[in-house]
C-alpha positions in Angstrom: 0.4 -32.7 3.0 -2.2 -33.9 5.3 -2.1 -31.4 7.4 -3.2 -29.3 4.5 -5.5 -31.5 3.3 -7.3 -31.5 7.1 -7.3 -27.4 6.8 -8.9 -27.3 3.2 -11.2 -29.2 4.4 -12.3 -27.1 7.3 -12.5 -24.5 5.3 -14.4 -26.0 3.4 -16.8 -27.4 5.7 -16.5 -24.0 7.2 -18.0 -22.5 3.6 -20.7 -24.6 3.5 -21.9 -24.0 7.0 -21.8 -20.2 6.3 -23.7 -20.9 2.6 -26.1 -23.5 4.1 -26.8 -20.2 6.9 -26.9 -17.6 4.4 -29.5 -19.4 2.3 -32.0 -20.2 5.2 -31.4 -16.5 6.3 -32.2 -15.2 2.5 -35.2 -17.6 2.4 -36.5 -16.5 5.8 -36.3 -12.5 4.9 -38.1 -13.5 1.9 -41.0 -15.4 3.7 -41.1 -12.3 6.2 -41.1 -9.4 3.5 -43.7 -11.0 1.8 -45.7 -11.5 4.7 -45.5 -7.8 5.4 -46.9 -7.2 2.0 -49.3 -9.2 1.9 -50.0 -7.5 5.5 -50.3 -4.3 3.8 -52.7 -5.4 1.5 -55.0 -6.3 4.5 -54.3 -2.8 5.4 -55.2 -1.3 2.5 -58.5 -3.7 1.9 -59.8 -2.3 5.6 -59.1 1.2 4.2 -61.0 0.7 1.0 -64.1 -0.9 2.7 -64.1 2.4 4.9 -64.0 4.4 2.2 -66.7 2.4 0.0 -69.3 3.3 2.7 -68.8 7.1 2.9 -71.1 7.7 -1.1 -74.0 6.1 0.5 -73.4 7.6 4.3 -72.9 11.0 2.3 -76.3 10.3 0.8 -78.2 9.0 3.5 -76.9 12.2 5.7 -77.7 14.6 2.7 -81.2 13.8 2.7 -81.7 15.0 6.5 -83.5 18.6 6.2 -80.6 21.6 6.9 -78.1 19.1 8.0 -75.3 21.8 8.1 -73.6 21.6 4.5 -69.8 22.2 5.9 -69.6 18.9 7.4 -70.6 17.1 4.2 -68.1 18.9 2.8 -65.6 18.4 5.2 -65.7 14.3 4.7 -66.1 14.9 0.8 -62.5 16.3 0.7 -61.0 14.3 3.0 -62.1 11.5 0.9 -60.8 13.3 -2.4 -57.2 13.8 -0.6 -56.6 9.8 0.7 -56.9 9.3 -3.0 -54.0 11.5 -4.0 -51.9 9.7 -1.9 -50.5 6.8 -4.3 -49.1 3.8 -2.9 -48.8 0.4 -3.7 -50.8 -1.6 -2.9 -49.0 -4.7 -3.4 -45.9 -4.1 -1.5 -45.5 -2.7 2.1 -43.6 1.1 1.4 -40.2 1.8 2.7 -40.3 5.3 2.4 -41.4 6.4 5.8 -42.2 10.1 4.4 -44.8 8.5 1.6 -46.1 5.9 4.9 -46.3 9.3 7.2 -48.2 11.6 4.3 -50.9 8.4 3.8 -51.6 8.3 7.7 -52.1 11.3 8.0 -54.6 11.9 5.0 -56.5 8.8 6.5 -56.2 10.3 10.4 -57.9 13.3 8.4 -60.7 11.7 7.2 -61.4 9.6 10.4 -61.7 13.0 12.0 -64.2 14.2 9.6 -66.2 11.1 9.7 -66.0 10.8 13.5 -67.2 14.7 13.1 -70.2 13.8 11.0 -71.4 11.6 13.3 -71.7 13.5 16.3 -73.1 16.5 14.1 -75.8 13.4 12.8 -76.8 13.1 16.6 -78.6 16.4 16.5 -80.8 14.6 14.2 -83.3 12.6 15.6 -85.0 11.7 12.5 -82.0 10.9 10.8 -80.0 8.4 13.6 -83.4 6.8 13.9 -83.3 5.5 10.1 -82.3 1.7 9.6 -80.1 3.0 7.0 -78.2 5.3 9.1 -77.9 2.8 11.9 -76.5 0.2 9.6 -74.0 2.9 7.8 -73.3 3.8 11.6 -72.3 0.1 12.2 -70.2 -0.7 9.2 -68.2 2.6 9.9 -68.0 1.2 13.8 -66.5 -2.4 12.6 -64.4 -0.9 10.0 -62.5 1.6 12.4 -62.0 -1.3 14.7 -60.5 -3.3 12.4 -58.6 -0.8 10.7 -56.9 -0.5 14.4 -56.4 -4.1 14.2 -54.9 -4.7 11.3 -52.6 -1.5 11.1 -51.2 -3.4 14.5 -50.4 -6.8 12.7 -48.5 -4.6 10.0 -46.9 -3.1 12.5 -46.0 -6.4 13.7 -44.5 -7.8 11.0 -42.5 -4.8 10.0 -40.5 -4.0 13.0 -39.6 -8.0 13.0 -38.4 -7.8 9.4 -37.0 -4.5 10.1 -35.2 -6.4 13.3 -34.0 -9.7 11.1 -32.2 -7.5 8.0 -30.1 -6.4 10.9 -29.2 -10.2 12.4 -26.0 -11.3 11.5 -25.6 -13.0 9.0 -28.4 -11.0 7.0 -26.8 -7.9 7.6 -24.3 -8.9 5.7 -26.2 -9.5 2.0 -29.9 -7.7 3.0 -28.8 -4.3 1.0 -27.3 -6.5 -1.5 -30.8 -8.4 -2.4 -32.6 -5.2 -2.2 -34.1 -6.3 1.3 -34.7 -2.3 2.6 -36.2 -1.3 5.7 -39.9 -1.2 5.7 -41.7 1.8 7.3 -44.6 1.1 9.7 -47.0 3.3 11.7 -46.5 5.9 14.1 -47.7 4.8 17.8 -49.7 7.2 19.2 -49.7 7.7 22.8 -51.6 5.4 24.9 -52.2 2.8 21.9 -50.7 -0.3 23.5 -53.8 -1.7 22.7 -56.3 -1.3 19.5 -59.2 0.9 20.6 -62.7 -0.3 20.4 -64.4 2.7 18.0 -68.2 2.5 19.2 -70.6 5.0 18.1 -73.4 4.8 19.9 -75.4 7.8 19.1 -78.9 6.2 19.5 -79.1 5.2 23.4 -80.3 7.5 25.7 -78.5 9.6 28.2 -79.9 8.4 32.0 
């Protein structure tokens, strides 16, 4: 009898060394997947702020005499297709198709804008303007920190990706709905977040 009495409790102690372990692991995938979302918020708020400048950059560029029509046109639409892509904002995607189609309708419009720009350096008159030069700042700062902070995402997502996988999450993860999260392709070279500098006014020696 007490030989039974010592095993039930081992067991026992046993069970509540595996619940106590399952708990801290729930509460510690919750803290991470919500740190990736709120991550991707951040993501999305750099995105936005790029995209707020590109009316009045549109504008200012439209007003320079036979600035060629395509490109204008070219940043318009990219523009018009990042907003067909619907995501939410809220909470980091999982669906690494939805993550891919987004990247690449942004990677678009960065290579319109970036196009725009070196098209604007024909025009004197219009890189000279304080507006432009501002516009031509903003756009600067928000491509480097669009760098920056798709890297933290990054981040965060392959370490929650890496924890659902830990014993003992791996056991329950599926069963709380903790799913994968999809991050951003690397592109090659990018160990490190370029520094996006558009310096169109200096002078050539």
């Amino acid at each position: 009898m007490k030989t039974l009495l010592i095993v039930l409790g081992l067991l026992a102690a046993l069970v509540g060394i595996v619940a106590i372990a399952a708990i801290g692991s729930y509460n510690g995938l919750v803290n991470r997947s919500q740190a990736v979302d709120a991550q991707w918020a951040q993501v999305q708020n750099v995105y936005q702020r790029r995209a707020d400048l590109i009316p009045n950059l549109v504008a200012t560029v439209s007003g320079a005499a036979n600035f060629e029509k395509s490109t204008l046109t070219e940043v318009t639409s990219a523009r018009a297709s990042v907003g067909q892509v619907k995501l939410d904002p809220s909470k980091a995607p999982t669906d690494a198709a939805q993550l891919a189609e987004f990247e690449r309708a942004q990677g678009q419009l960065s290579t319109a804008l970036s196009r725009l720009l070196v098209v604007a350096e024909r025009y004197p008159e219009l890189t000279a303007t304080g507006n432009f030069a501002t516009l031509q700042s903003q756009l600067e700062g928000s491509e480097n920190r669009i760098a920056v902070e798709r890297g933290r995402f990054n981040d965060l997502a392959r370490d929650y990706n890496s924890a659902i996988k830990r014993f003992p999450a791996v056991i329950f993860a599926g069963m709380f709905g903790f799913q994968p999260k999809a991050y951003f392709a690397a592109k090659p070279g990018a160990d490190t977040p370029p520094e996006v500098k558009f310096d169109f006014g200096s002078k050539k020696p």
